[in-house]
Structures are given as structure tokens and as C-alpha cells.
N, C-alpha and C positions, 0 to 999 in steps of 0.2 A: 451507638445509637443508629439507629435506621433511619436514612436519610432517602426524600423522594428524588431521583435522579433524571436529570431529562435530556438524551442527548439529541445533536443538534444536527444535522450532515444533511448533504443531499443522500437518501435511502431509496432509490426504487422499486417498489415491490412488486412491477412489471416487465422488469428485466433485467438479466443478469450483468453486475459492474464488481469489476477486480477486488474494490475495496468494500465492498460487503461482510468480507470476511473476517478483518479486521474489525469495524467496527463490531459485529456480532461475539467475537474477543473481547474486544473490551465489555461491552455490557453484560457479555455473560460473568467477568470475572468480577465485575459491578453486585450482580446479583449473587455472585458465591459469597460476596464479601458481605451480604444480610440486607445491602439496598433496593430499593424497590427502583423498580429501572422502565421508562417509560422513551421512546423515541418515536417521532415526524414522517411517516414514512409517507413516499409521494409514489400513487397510485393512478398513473394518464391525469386525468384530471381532478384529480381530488389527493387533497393532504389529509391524513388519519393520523390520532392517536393510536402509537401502537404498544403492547406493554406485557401487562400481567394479567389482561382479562381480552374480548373480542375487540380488534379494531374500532375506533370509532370515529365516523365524520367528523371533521373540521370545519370543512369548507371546502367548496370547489375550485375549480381555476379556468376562466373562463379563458385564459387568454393561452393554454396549455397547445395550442392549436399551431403557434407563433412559430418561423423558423430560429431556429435556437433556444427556443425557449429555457429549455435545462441550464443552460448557461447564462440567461440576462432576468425574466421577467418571475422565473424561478424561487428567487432569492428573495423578491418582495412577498408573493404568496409564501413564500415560508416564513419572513417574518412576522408577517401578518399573521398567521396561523399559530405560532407562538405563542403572540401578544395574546390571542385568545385562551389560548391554553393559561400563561399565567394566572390571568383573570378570574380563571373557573376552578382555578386547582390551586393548591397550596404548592409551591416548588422550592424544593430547597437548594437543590442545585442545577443549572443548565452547563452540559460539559459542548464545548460549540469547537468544531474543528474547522479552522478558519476559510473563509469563505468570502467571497464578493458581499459585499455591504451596499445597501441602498438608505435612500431618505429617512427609511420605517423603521429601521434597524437602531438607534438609538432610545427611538419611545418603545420596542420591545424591552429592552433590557432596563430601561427607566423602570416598566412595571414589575418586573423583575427584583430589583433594588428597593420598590414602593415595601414589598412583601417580604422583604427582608432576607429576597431568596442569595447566590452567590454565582461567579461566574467564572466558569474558566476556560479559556481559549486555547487549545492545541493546534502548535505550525507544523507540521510536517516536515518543512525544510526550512532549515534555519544556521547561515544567515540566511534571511529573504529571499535576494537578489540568486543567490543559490540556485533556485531552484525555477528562475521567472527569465522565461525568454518569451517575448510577445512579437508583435508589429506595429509597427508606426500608427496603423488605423486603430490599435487597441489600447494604446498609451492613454488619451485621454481617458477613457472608462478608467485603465488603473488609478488613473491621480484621483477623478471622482471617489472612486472606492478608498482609497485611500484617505482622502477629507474625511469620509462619512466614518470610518471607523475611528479615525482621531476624536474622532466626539464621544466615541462609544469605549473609547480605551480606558479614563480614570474607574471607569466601572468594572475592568476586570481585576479580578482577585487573585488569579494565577494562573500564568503563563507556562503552557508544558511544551515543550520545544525539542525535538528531533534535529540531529546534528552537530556544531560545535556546540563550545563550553559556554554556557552565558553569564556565568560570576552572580548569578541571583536574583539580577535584574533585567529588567529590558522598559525601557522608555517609561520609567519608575515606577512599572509595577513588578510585585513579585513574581520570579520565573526560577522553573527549574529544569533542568534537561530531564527526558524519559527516551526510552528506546522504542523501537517498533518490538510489539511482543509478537505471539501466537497463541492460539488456541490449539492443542496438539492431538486432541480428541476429534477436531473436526475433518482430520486425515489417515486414510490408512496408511499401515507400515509399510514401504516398499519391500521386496521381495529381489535379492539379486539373480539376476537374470545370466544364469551357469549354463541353457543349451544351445549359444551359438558361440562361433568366434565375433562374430560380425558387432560392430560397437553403433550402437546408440544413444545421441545429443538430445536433449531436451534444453529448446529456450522458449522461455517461460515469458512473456510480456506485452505490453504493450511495446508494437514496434514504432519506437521513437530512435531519433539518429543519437541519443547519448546509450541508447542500450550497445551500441556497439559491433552489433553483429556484423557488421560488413568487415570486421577485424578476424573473425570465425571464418566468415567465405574465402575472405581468402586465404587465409590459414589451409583449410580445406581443397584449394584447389593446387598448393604446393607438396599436397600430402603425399607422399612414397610407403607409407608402410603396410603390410602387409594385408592386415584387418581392411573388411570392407566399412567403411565408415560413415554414416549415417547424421544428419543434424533436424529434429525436429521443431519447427516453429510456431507457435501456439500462441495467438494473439492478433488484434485488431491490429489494423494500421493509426499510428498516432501521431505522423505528422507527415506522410507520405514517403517515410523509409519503406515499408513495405514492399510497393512497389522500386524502390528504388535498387532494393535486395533481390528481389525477385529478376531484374534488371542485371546485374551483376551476379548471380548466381548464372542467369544465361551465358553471360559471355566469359567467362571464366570456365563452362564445361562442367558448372555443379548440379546443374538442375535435375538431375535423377540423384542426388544423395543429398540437398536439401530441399526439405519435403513440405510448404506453408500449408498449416492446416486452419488455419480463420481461427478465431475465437472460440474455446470448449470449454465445455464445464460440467460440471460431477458428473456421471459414468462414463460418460466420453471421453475425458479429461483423464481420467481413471486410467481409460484400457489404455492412453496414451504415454504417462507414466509410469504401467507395470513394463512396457516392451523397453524402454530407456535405460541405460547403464549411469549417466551422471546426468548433473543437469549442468547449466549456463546461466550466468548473474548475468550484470550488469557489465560490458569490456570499455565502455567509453564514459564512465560517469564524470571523466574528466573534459570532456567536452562543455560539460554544464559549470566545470569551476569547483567540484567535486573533488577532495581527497579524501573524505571520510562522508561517509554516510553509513544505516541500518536501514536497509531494504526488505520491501516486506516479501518478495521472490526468496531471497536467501532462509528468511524465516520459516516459508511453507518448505522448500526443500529439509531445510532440517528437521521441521516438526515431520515430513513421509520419509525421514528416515534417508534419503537419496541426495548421495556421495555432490558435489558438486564444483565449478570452477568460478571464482571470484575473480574484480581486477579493484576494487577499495577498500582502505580500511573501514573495518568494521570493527568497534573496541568488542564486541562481545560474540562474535566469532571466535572459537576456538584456537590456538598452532595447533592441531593435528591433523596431519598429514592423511591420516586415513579417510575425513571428512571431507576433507576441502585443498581445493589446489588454486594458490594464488601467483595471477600473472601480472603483470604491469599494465598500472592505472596512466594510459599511454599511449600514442600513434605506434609502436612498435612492433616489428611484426613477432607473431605468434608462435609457437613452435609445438605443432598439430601432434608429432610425436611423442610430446612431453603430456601433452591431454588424451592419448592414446592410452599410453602407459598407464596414469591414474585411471581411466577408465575399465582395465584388461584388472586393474586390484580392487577395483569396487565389484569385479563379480566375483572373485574368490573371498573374499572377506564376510562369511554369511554375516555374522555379529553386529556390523559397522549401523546397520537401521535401527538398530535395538539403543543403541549407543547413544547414536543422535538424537533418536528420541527420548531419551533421558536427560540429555545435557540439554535440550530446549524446554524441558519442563521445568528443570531446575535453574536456567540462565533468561529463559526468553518466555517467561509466564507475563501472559498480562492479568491475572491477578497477583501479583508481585510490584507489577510496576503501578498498576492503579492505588495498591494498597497504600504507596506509597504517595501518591499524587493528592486521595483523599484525606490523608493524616495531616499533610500541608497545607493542604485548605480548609482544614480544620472542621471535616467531615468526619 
């Protein structure tokens, strides 16, 4: 049966964020699966219904002006915007990826509940604490947040959880683990790159100090072998590793063969992945208290088909060797040659993008993992 679907996220439709992509995954494998799928989307100052027909006003946001706003006063105009939407529309389900909670946020999902709609809450990283490194000045906000969703918790229906195993529950409601999927269509197939010797890196992220890369630089500036070797950096700065990379790529003697290129996206992005031989996950996720995670980097590399290097488990990561070359989730140093070598087989290997693209359609669907997520909650 066709259920009205309403997802929940901060959506910018004014400018481009990492995780756009993901959610546009999910709701498209929402809509393959016969639901009708409506999401929030926040436009400078104005929230829109967005969906299956033209945008439409919600309401404005007067206070969009505010520094931080994205982050603090945000989350009240979204619930408030919500609230209204239930009110006018029939919802059967709001699928809500967890997010900072304010006062309003409990009477949203009250009306919610009035109408008999349901609710389900996706963590991202889970346990919690996993994934949450703050400051002193921001503790208090979390413990607020944190009261305010304790009120709003008996209301959820099911809990979908990225990371460990959760045994079914979580703080007595129903939970079940799901994976980061892909959408594999929303990528082209890479292409290996057979006319040079010269090897090039793609890291793919927001530069934050768990992605690791300062474990790459200097790998890179120990390097001896023969190949000219190449690391491309594609990403904002996330907590002021950036500079701190760019810092240490100086005095190390890398700064002509790692290359920061700021934040890109589709055709730039593009032409930047067609020149790359492999790409670069995540080398420090143990920084954050990480041994296992599904990262949504690893996922677009295998949905473009391009070979790449891990350092955590990931249960639905493949062993093959030909895809993926895993190094220790660790302060340890690197061994540039060994990431050399996988790089010099992913350009003779033409088949390997074709491959990957097959095994993420069949392993890493997010109409697979949603179909599954809905049948639980009894959609």
C-alpha cells in the first residue's frame, strides 16, 4: 500500500552539502518502492514543501540572517514548518535523521501521533558518543537537546541505526541497524586511466582530523618509488585540519604533489575523478573511537566504479583485493609503496569499475535497505 512519506533533514536547495546525495537515495528508493515521498527543503529564507508536484511555501524565516543560524535557530523553523505540514496534509510516515531538538519539537510529532501518522528516527553513528566530539561551550546545548528529545522519544516507532549491533532496542524502542547505501545511477563509471605512469590519489571529504590524511602526507613524503605520485584533496575544511595539512604538506616538501582543491561538485568533481587512479577513505576513523563503520565516501567510490584504500571495518565492503586495499585503522605508519602497487593494478584492470558497479547495486541499494526498514515499521 502507498504510504505518504515525509523526510526530515536539514535539505539546502541553495547550496551544495556532502549529504544531499544520500538523502536523494533514500527517497528515490522510497519512491521506487510505490511511496509517495515529500521532504523540507530550506531555501535562505524560506522552508518549502518539496515532493511530487512544484515547491511550495511553508513559511519564512525571519531570523535566517543569524550567525549560525544552520545550526541553532534552524531546527526550530523546521519544526515549526513540520507542525504545519502535518496539520494540512495527511502523513503517514516522517522518516527524521537525527538532529538537534528544540522546545517545538515534541508538539510537532504530538500532531503527528494525533493523526495517527508514525515515526522513525535514523543515527548515523551509533553508539552516539561515537561520533560526538564537542566543546565545553557546547555541552550545555547538547544536554538541552538532549532533555528535549527524551520527551519526544516514547514517540518513536523505529529506530534505524548506522554502526554497531543494537540487539533490537535502544532506550525501549524498536531499533534495527541499516547500512549507508547508494544510489549507483547518480554516478558515472570511472574509466581507468592507462596513458600515463604517473599515479593519482583522490581524497574525497570533509577535511576533519579523523579522516586521517596527515597519515597519507606523510606516507607521501617517505615515498622512494619510481612513479610520480600525485594526492588529490577535494573538500571543505571541517574542523581546521585543512589548514593544518596544508601546513604539514609545506614542511615535509609535498606541496607540489598534494594538490587542495576546496569543495567540487558535478562536472568539476567529475573531471577531477576521471584523472585519479584510486581513491582514499577514511585513515583515522579511529581517532573518533571507530573500528567499524559504513561510510558514505566508500559507497560513492564503489557506486563510480574507482579502485580504492580503506583503514575500518566495513561488514559490507567486499575481500577483493582488486576493489579495495585495506591498511590499519591506526597511528601507524603507512607503506606509500604498497598503495603505489594497488594503484599501477587498478589501471590495467579495465573490468574492475564495471564490477563494483554491480556489487553496490546488489550489496549497497538503498532501495534494499529502506525496503526493509519500511516492512518493520509496518509500512
Amino acid at each position: 500500500m502507498m504510504a505518504k512519506i515525509l523526510f526530515l533533514m536539514r535539505y539546502p536547495l541553495h547550496r551544495n552539502d556532502n549529504l544531499k546525495l544520500k538523502f536523494d537515495g533514500e527517497m528515490a528508493a522510497a519512491r521506487a518502492l510505490g511511496h509517495e515521498v515529500h521532504y523540507i527543503g530550506w531555501d535562505k529564507d524560506r522552508l518549502l514543501l518539496c515532493g511530487e508536484e512544484d515547491p511550495e511555501l511553508i513559511q519564512t524565516c525571519p531570523f535566517a540572517k543569524l550567525p549560525a543560524y544552520g545550526k541553532t535557530v534552524f531546527y526550530i523553523d523546521l519544526m515549526n514548518a513540520l507542525k504545519k505540514v502535518i496539520l494540512e496534509n495527511q502523513i503517514d510516515l516522517v522518516y527524521m535523521r537525527f538532529m538537534p531538538t528544540f522546545g517545538n519539537a515534541p508538539d510537532a510529532m504530538t500532531a503527528l501521533k494525533a493523526k495517527g501518522g508514525k515515526l522513525i528516527v535514523e543515527h548515523p553513528t551509533y553508539p552516539f558518543e561515537n561520533g560526538k566530539t564537542t566543546s565545553l561551550l557546547r555541552m550545555p546545548v547538547f544536554a538541552y537537546n538532549a532533555k528535549v528529545f527524551g520527551r519526544m522519544e516514547p514517540m518513536i516507532d523505529l529506530y534505524t541505526l548506522i554502526g554497531e549491533h543494537c540487539d533490537g532496542m535502544l532506550n525501549g524502542r524498536p531499533a534495527m541497524n541499516i547500512v549507508n547505501g547508494v544510489d549507483v545511477n547518480q554516478y558515472q563509471q570511472h574509466k581507468p586511466c592507462t596513458g600515463t605512469s604517473d599515479i593519482h590519489m583522490l581524497a574525497l571529504a570533509s577535511m576533519s582530523h579523523w579522516q586521517g590524511y596527515d597519515r597519507l602526507i606523510r606516507a607521501l613524503a617517505k615515498d622512494q618509488s619510481e612513479e610520480q605520485v600525485y594526492v588529490h584533496m577535494v573538500g571543505n575544511d571541517g574542523d581546521g585540519s585543512l589548514k593544518a595539512w596544508e601546513k604539514l604538506s609545506d614542511e615535509l616538501g609535498t606541496s607540489e604533489r598534494v594538490i587542495f582543491h576546496g569543495e567540487l561538485h558535478g562536472d568539476a568533481l567529475d573531471q577531477i575523478v576521471a584523472k585519479c587512479d584510486i581513491g582514499i577513505g577514511g585513515l583515522g576513523l579511529y581517532r573518533k573511537g571507530q573500528l567499524s563503520s559504513m561510510t558514505l565516501k566508500v559507497r560513492e567510490y564503489m557506486a563510480r566504479g574507482l579502485p580504492f584504500v580503506y583503514a575500518v571495518d566495513d561488514p559490507v565492503v567486499p575481500d577483493d583485493s582488486r576493489f579495495c586495499l585495506k591498511l590499519r585503522n591506526d597511528d601507524s605508519d603507512i607503506d606509500m609503496q604498497q598503495i603505489v602497487n594497488f594503484a599501477k593494478s587498478a589501471k590495467v584492470n579495465a573490468d574492475v569499475p564495471a564490477h563494483m558497479r554491480s556489487y553496490a547495486r546488489a550489496h549497497m541499494s538503498w532501495e534494499g535497505i529502506m525496503r526493509a526498514v519500511f516492512e518493520k515499521a509496518g509500512i
